[in-house]
N, C-alpha and C positions, 0 to 999 in steps of 0.2 A: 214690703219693707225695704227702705233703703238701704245699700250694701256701706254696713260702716268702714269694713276693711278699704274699701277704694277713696275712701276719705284722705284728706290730707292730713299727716302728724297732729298740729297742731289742734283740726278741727276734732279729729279723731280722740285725742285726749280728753277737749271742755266735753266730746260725750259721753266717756265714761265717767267722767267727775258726777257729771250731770246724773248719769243713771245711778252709780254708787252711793250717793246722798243720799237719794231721793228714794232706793230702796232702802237706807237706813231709817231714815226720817217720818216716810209715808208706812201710817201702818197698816194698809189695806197692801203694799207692797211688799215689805216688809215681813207679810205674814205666809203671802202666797211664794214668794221666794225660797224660807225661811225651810219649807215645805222640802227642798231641793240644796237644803244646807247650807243657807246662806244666813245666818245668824249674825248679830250686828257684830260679835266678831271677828269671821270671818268677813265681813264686808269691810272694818275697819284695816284688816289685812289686805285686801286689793285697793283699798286708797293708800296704805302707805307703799305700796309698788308701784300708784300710780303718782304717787307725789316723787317717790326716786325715780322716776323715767319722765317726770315732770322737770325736776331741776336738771338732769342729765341734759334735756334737751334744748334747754336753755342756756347751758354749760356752754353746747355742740354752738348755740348760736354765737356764743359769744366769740369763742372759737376760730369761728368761722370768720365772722366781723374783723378780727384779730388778724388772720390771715390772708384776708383783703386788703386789709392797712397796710400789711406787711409788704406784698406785693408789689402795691401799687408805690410805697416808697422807694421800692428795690428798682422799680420799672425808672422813674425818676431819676435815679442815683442813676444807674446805669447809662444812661441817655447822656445824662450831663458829662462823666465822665468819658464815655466813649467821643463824646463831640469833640472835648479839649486833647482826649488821643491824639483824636485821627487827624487833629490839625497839627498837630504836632508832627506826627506820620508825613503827610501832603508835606511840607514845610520840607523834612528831610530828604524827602524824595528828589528835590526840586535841589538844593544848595548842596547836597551832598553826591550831588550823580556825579558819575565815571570813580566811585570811590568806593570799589568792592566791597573793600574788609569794612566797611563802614555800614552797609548794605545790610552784609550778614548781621554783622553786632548787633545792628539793632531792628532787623529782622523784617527790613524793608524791601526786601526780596520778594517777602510771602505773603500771599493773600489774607486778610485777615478773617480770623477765625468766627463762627456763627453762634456757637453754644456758648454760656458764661464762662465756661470750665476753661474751652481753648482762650477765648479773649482775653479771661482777665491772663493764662500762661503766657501769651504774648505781648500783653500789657506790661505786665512784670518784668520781662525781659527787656523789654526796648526803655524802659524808664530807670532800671538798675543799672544796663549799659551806659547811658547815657549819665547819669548822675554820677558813673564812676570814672569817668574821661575827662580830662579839663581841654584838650583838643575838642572835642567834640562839644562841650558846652561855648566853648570860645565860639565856636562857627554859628552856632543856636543865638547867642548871645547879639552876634554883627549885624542879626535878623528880628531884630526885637523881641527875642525868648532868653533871658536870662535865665540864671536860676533859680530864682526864686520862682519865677512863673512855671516852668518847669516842675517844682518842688509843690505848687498849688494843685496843678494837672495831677500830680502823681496821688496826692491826698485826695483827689474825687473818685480817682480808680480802688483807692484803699477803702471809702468808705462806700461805694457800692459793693466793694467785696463784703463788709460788715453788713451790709441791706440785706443782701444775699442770704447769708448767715444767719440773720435772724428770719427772715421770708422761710428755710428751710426749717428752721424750728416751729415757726408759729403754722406751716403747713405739717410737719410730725404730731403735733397736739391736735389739731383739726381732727384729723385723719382719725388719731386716737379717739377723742372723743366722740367721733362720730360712731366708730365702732363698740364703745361702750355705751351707747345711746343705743344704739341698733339693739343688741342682745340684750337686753333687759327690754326694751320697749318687745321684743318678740315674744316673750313670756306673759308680757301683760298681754295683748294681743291674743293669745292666746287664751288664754284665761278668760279674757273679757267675751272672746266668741262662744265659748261655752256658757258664760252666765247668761248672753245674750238669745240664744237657740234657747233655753230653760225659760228664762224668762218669758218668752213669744210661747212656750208650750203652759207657766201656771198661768200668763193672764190672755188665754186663746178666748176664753166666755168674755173678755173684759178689755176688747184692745188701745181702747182710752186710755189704761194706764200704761199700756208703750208709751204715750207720747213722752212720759213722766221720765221713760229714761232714754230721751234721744231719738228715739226710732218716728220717724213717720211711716202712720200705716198706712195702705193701699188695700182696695178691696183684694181677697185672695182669688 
């Protein structure tokens, strides 16, 4: 008999659908089951655990899907932003040298940062400095970066922050409903290997009607 547990999710679920039916349904199954206290309502009680870890799982994909999007928006946003930074960064570095306190402000001193967390802190700070200087935008300005462009660059950092944001959300529900997906699919699971081991012991005289629930037989 094939090991359903090493089954994949999905495959794993159309087989207990599969078997669950089919012992309702078939009454040569049906009866031998029934034997082992599987009566059509208890049967109708492991389809509806199996239809809640059915839509659960679905949920999970969706989810998932969800937090894919999410991501790869964020990945997007990010890139676009950091480019119009860092030009901005290179730019200052260039027109602005031999000008400490200028340096510091807007934090051209320092390497820039690797994780979103630091980036966008540095981000923040060298775009608020600067927005808040009219020296400092004048020099920006004599360079082809006025403020307005300036004020565009800073709006791509804002809204990969927002990308961010929701990316960490739509991976918190993921996460979630992966784990309500889990726990409840473990009980079916469960359940399911017990009716399945029963199963394989009322139709031992009869293993055609395995195949009725999923299982390919193999000689023993």
């Amino acid at each position: 008999m094939s090991s359903i547990s090493h089954q994949s999710i999905d495959r794993r679920l159309d087989t207990y659908h599969t078997g669950l039916i089919n012992t309702r349904d078939v009454a040569e199954l049906q009866s031998r089951l029934a034997v082992f206290g599987y009566t059509p309502d208890k049967l109708n009680e492991l389809l509806a655990l199996y239809q809640e870890v059915f839509d659960l799982y679905m949920a999970q994909k969706t989810e998932y899907s969800e937090q894919l999007a999410a991501t790869h928006t964020f990945k997007e946003a990010w890139k676009d932003a950091h480019t119009a930074y860092i030009r901005l960064v290179k730019l200052g570095r260039i027109i602005l040298k031999g000008d400490y306190g200028a340096f510091v402000k807007l934090t051209l001193n320092e390497e820039r940062k690797k994780s979103f967390s630091g980036w966008l802190a540095q981000a923040r700070t060298f775009f608020n400095a600067l927005l808040a200087d009219s020296t400092l935008l004048t020099r920006y300005g004599q360079y082809g970066m006025d403020q307005d462009a300036i004020q565009a660059a800073f709006a791509l950092v804002e809204t990969a922050e927002q990308a961010h944001t929701a990316k960490m959300k739509e991976t918190g529900e993921a996460q979630q409903a992966t784990k309500e997906r889990d726990a409840r699919l473990d009980v079916l699971d469960s359940s399911m290997a017990e009716f399945y081991a029963l199963a394989r012991l009322a139709c031992e005289d009869a293993p055609q009607l395995l195949e009725m629930l999923g299982i390919t037989v193999k000689g023993d």
